[in-house]
C-alpha positions as CSV (number, residue, x, y, z in Angstrom):
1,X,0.0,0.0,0.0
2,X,1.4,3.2,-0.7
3,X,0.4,6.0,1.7
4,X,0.0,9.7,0.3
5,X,0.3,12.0,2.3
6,X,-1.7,15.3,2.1
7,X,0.3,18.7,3.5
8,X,-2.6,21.5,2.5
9,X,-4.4,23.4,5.0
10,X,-7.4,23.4,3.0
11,X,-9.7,20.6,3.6
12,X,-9.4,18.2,0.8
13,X,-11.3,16.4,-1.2
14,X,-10.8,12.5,-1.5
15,X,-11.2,11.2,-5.1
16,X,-12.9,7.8,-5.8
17,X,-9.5,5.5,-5.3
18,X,-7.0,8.3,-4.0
19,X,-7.4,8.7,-0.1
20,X,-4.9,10.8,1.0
21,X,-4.4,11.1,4.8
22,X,-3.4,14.5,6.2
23,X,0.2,15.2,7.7
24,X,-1.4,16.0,11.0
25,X,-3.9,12.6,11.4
26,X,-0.6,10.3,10.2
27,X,-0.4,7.6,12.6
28,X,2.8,5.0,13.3
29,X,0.5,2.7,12.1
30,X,-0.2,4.1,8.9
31,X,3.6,4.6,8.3
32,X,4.5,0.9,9.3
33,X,1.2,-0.8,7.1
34,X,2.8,1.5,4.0
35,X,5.3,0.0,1.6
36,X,5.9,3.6,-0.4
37,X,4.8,7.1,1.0
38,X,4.6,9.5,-1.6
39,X,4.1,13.4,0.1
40,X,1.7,15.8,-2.1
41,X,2.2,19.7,-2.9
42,X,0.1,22.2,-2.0
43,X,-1.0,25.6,-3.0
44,X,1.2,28.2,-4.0
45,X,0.2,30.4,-0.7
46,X,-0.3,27.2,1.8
47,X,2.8,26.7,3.8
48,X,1.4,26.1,6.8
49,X,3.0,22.7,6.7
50,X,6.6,24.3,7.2
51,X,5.2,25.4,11.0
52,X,4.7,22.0,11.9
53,X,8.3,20.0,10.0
54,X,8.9,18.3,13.0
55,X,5.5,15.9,12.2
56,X,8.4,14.9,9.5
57,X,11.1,13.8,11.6
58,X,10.2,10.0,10.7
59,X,11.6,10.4,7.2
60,X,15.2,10.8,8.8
61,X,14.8,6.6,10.1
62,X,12.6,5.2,8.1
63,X,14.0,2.7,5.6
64,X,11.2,2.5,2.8
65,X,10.7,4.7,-0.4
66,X,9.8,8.2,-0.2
67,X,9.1,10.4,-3.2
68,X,8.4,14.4,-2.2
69,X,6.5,16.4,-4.7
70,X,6.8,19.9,-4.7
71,X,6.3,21.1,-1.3
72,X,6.9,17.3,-0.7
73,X,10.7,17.6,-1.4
74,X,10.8,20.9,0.3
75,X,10.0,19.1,3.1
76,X,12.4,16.2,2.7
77,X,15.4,18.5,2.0
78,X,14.5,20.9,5.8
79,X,14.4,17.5,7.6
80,X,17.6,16.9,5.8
81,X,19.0,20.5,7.1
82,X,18.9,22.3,3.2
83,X,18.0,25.4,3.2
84,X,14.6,27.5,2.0
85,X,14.8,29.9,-0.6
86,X,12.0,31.9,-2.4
87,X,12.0,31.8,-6.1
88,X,8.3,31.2,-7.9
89,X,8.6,29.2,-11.4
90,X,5.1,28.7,-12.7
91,X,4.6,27.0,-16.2
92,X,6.7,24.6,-18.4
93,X,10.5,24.1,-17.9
94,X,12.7,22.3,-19.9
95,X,15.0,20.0,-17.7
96,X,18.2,18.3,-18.5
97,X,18.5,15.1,-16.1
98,X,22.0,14.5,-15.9
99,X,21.1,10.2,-15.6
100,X,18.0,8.7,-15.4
101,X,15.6,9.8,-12.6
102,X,12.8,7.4,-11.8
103,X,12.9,6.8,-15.7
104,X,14.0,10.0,-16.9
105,X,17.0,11.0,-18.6
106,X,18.0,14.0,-20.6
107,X,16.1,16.7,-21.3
108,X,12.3,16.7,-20.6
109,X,9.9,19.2,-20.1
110,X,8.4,19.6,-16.6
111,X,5.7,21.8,-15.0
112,X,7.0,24.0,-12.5
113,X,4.0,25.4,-9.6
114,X,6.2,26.9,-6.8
115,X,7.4,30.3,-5.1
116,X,9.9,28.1,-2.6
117,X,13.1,25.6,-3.2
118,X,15.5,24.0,-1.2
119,X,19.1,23.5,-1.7
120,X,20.7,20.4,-1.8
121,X,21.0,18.9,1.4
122,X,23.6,16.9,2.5
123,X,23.9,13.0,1.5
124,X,21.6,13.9,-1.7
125,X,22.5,14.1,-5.3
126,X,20.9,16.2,-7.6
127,X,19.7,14.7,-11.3
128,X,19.7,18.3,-13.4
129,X,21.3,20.7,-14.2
130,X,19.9,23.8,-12.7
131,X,20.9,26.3,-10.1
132,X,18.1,25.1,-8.2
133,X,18.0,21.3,-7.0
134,X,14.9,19.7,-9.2
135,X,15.3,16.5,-8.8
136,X,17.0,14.7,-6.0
137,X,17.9,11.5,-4.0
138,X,19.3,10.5,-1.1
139,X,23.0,8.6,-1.3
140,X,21.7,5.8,0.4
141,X,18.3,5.3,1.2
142,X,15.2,5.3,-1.6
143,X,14.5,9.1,-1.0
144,X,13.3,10.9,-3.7
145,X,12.3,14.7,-4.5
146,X,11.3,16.8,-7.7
147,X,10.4,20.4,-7.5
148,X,8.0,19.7,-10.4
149,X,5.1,18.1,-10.4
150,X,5.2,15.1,-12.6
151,X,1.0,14.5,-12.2
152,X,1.2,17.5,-15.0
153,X,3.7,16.1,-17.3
154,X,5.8,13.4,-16.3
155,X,3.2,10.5,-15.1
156,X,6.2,8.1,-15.5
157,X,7.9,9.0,-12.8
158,X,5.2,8.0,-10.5
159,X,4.5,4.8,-12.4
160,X,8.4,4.0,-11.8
161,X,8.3,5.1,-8.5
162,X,5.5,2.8,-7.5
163,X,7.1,-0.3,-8.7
């Protein structure tokens, strides 16, 4: 089962097979019944998630595959101790993976939906080449991040990542 995990303040809507579970109702259980957790984005003006990181501290020890969309991966990379920067990039990109990324490799074009990145925090590598970290992973566990959002563009990604 893979657990996706909601961050917006807004209440949400659950769609007929997608039942997210919000950041603040997460449970051990949930976490330990999961095989994959896969943590959403949010609006560009909801960051109310980044008052409560600590509700993220479990990403730091647990040993199963993680992939951070947007606000997802900003959340990944302040557990991690990266930074937060403002920058807003809304539309389509072209990105140039450097080697394949959850099935991607060289250039692709991505949808961008953010005013906040990250840098790269330490034990991650980044798959582009950008000043900005876009896509990133963890040196040794499955952690994964894009700064996209690959539900626009790049369904692929997803579909690797949930293999």
């Amino acid at each position: 089962m893979i657990l996706i995990i909601s961050i917006c303040k807004e209440p949400f809507h659950e769609l007929e097979f997608v039942k997210p579970v919000h950041y603040s109702k997460i449970s051990d259980s949930d976490i330990q019944k999961s095989s994959k957790i896969i943590i959403t984005g949010t609006s560009l003006k909801d960051n109310e998630f980044l008052k409560n990181i600590g509700k993220f501290e479990f990403i730091k020890t647990l040993n199963k595959p993680i992939l951070g969309i947007c606000a997802g991966m900003q959340i990944i990379s302040l557990i991690f101790r990266g930074k937060l920067k403002n920058l807003t990039e809304i539309g389509y990109y072209k990105e140039n993976f450097t080697k394949e990324f959850l099935g991607l490799a060289g250039e692709h074009e991505v949808y961008h939906l953010h005013n906040n990145y990250t840098t790269l925090p330490k034990d991650f590598v980044s798959f582009t080449k950008t000043k900005t970290p876009q896509a990133i992973k963890h040196i040794s566990k499955p952690i994964y991040g894009v700064l996209f959002h690959p539900e626009v563009r790049n369904k692929k990604l997803i579909e690797e990542f949930e293999l």
